[in-house]
Backbone as CSV, one residue per row, in Angstrom:
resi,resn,N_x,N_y,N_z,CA_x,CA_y,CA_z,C_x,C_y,C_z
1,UNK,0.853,-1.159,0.000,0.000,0.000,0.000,0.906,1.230,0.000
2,UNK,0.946,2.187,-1.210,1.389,3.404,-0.756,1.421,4.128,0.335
3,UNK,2.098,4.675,0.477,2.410,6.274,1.618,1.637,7.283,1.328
4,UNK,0.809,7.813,1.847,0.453,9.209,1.594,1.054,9.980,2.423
5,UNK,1.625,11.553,1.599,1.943,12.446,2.559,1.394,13.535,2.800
6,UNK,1.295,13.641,4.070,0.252,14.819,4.896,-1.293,14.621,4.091
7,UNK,-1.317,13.219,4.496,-2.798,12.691,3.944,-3.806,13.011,5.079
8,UNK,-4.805,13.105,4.883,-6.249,13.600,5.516,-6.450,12.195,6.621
9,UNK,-7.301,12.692,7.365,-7.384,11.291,7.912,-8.373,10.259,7.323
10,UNK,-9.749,11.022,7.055,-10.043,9.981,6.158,-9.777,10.235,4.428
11,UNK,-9.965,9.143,4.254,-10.081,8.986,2.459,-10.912,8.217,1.667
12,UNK,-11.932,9.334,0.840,-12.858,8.417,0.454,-12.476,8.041,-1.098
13,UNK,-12.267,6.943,-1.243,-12.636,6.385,-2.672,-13.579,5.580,-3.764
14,UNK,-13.407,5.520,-4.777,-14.471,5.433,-5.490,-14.270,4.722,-6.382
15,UNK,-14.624,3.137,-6.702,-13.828,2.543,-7.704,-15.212,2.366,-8.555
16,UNK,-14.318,2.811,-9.640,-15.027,2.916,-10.803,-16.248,1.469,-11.510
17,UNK,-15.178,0.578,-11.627,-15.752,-0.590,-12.393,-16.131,-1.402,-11.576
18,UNK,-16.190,-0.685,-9.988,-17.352,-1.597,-8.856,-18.020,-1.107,-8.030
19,UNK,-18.217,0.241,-8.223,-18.969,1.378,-7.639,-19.619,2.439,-9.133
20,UNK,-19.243,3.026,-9.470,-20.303,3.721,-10.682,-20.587,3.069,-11.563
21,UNK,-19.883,2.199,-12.437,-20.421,1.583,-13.862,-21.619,0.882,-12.917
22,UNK,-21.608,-0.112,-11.768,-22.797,-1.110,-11.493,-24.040,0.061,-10.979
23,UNK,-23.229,1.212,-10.717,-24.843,2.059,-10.020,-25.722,2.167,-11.154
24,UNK,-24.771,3.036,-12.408,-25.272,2.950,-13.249,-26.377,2.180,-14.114
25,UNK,-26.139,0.986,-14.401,-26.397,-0.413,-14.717,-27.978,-0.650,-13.764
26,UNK,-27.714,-0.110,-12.422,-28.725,-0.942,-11.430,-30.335,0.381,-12.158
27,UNK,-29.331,1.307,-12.177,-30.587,2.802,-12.214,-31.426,2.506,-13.716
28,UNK,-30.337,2.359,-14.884,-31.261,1.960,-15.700,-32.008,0.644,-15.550
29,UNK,-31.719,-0.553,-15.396,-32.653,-1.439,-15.416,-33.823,-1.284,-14.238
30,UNK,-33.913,-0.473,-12.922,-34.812,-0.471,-12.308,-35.685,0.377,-12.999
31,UNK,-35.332,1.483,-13.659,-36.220,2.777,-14.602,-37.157,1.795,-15.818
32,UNK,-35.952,0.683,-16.408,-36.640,0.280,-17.569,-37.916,-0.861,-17.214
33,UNK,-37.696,-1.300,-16.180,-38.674,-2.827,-15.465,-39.826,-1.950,-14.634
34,UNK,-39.840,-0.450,-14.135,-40.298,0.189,-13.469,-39.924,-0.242,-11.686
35,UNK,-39.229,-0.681,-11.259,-39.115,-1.250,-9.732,-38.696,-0.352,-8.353
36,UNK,-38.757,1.185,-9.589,-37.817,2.133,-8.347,-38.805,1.570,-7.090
37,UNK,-39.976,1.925,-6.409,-39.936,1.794,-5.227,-39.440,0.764,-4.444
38,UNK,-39.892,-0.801,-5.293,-39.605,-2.071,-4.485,-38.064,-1.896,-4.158
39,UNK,-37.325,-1.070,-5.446,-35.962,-0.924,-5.309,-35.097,-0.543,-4.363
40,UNK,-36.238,0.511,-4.125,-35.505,1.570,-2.942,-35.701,1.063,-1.532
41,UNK,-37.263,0.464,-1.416,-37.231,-0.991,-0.448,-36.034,-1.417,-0.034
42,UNK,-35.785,-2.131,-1.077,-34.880,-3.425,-0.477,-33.572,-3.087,-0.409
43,UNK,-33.218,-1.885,-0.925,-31.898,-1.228,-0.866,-31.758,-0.760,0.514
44,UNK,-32.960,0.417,0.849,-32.598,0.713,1.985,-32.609,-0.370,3.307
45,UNK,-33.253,-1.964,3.316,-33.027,-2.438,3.750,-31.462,-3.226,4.035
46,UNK,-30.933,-3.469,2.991,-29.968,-4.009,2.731,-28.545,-2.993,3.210
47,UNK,-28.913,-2.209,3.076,-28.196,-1.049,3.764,-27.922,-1.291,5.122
48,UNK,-29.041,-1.156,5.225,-29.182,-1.295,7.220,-29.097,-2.936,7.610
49,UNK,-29.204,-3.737,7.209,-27.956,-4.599,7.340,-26.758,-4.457,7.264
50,UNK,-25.929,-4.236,6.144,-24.813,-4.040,6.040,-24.213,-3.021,6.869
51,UNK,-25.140,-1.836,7.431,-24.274,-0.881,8.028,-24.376,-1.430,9.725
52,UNK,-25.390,-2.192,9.723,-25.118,-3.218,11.254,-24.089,-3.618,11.146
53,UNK,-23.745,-4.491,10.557,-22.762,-5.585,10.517,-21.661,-5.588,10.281
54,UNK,-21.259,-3.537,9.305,-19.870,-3.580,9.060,-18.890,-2.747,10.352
55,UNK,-17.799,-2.808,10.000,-16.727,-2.938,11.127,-15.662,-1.979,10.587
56,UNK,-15.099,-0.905,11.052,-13.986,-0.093,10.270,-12.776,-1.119,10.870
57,UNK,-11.915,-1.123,9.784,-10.856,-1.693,9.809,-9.548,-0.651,9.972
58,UNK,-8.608,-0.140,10.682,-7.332,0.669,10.800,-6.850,-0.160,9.730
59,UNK,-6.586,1.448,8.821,-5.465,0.866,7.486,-5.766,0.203,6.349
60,UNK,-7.212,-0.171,6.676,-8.033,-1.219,5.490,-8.902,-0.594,5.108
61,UNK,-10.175,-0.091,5.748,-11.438,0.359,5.528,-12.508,-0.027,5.808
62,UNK,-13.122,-0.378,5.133,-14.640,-0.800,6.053,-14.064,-2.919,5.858
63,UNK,-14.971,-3.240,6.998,-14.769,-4.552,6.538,-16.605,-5.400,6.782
64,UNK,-16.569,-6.179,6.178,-17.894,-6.676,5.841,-17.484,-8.562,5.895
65,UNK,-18.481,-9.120,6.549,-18.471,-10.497,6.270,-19.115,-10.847,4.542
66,UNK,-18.157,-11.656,3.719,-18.058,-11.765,2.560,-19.716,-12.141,1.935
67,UNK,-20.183,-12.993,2.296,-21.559,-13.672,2.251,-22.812,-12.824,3.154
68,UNK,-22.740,-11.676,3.600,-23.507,-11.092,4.044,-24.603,-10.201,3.119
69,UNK,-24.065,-9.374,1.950,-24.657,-8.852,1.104,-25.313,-9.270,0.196
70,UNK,-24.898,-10.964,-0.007,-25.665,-11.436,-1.256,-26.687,-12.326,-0.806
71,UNK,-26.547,-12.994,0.519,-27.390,-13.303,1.042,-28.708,-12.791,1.498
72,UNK,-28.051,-11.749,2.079,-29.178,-10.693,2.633,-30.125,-9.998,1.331
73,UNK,-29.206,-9.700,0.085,-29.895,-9.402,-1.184,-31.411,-10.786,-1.533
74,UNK,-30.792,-11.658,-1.707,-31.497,-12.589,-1.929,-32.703,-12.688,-1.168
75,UNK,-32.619,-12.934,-0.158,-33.689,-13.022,0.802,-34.917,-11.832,1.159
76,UNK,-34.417,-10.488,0.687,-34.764,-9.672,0.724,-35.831,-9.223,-0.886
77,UNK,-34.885,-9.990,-1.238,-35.700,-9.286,-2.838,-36.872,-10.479,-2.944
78,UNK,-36.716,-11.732,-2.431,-37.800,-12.869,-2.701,-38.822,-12.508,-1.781
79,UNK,-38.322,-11.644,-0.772,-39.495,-11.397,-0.013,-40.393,-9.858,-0.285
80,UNK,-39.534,-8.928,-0.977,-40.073,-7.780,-1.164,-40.867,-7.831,-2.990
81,UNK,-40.824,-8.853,-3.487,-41.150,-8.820,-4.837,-40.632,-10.312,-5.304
82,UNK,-41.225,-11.269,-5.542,-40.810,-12.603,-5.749,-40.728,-12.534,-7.266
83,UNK,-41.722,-11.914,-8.126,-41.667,-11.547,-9.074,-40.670,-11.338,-10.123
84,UNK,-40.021,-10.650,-9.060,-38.692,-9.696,-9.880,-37.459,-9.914,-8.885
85,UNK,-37.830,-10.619,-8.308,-36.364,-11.132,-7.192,-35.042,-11.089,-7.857
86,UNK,-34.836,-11.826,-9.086,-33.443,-12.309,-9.572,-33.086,-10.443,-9.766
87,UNK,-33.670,-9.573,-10.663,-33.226,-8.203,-10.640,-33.097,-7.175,-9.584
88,UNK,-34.073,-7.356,-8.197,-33.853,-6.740,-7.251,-32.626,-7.619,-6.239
89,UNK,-32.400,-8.452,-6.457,-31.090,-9.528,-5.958,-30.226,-8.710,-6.090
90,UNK,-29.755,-8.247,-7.626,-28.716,-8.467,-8.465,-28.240,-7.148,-7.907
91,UNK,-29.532,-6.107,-8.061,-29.210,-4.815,-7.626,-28.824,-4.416,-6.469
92,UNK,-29.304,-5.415,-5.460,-29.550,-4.560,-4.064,-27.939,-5.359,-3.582
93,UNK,-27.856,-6.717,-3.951,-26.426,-7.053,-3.435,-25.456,-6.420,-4.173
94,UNK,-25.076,-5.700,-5.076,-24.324,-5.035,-5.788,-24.616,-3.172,-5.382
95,UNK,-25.489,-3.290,-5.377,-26.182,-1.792,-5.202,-25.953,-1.426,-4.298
96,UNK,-26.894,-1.845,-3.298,-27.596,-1.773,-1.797,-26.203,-1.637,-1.158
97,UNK,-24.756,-1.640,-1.526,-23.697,-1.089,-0.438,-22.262,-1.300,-1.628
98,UNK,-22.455,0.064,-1.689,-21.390,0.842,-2.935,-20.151,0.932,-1.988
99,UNK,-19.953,0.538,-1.003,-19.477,1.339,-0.375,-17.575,0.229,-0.305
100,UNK,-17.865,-0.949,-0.618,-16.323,-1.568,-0.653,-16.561,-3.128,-0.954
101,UNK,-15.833,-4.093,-1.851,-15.953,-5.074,-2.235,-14.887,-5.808,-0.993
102,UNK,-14.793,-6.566,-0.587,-14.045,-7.285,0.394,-13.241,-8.756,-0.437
103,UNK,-12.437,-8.941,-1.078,-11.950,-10.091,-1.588,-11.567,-11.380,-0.614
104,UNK,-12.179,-12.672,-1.118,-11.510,-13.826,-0.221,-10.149,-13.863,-0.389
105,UNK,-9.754,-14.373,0.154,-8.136,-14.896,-0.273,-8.271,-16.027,-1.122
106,UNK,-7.385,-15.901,-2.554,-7.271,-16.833,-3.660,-6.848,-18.377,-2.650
107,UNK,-6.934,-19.212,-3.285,-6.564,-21.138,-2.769,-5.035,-20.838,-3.660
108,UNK,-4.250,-21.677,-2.882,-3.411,-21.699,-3.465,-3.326,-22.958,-4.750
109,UNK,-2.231,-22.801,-5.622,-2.811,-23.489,-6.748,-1.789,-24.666,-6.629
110,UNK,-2.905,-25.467,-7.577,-2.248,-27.203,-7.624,-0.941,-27.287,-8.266
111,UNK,-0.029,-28.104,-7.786,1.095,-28.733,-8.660,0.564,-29.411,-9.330
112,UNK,0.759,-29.538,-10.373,0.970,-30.223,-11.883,1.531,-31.394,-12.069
């Protein structure tokens, strides 16, 4: 991790190809299916999960249990619209918390 100098204490960032292109993406298909309200439903639910459950990390940033958002998406969208679940899923676990992707740690790989 770089050094910053005479860096702020916090720092907000914004990654592009996992924070705006998917907002993007989520806004038109809820506009084109019509779902803003159920949308905003299950977002703001999913929110307030995630903002229960997440944890600031010193030096890292926010930290989140990995299976929390897509789970909670799921369950949330079958129950707020069964209908349209797979698109309010897609959105609200991707959507519903812009806020940091958390990576597992890769397996290490087989000898050959």
């Amino acid at each position: 991790m770089p050094a910053l100098a005479n860096s702020p204490k916090v720092v907000l960032a914004v990654n592009v190809g996992g924070a705006v292109i998917p907002t993007l993406l989520s806004i038109y298909l809820l506009s084109k299916n019509g779902l803003w309200g159920r949308g905003l439903i299950a977002t703001a639910i999913i929110a307030a999960i995630c903002h229960a459950l997440a944890q600031p990390i010193r030096g890292v940033g926010i930290g989140l249990p990995i299976f929390v958002a897509p789970v909670a998406a799921a369950v949330v969208a079958a129950v707020v619209s069964w209908r349209s679940a797979v698109l309010l899923a897609g959105f609200t676990g991707g959507g519903g918390r812009r806020d940091e992707w958390v990576e597992a740690p890769r397996p290490p790989r087989r000898a050959r």
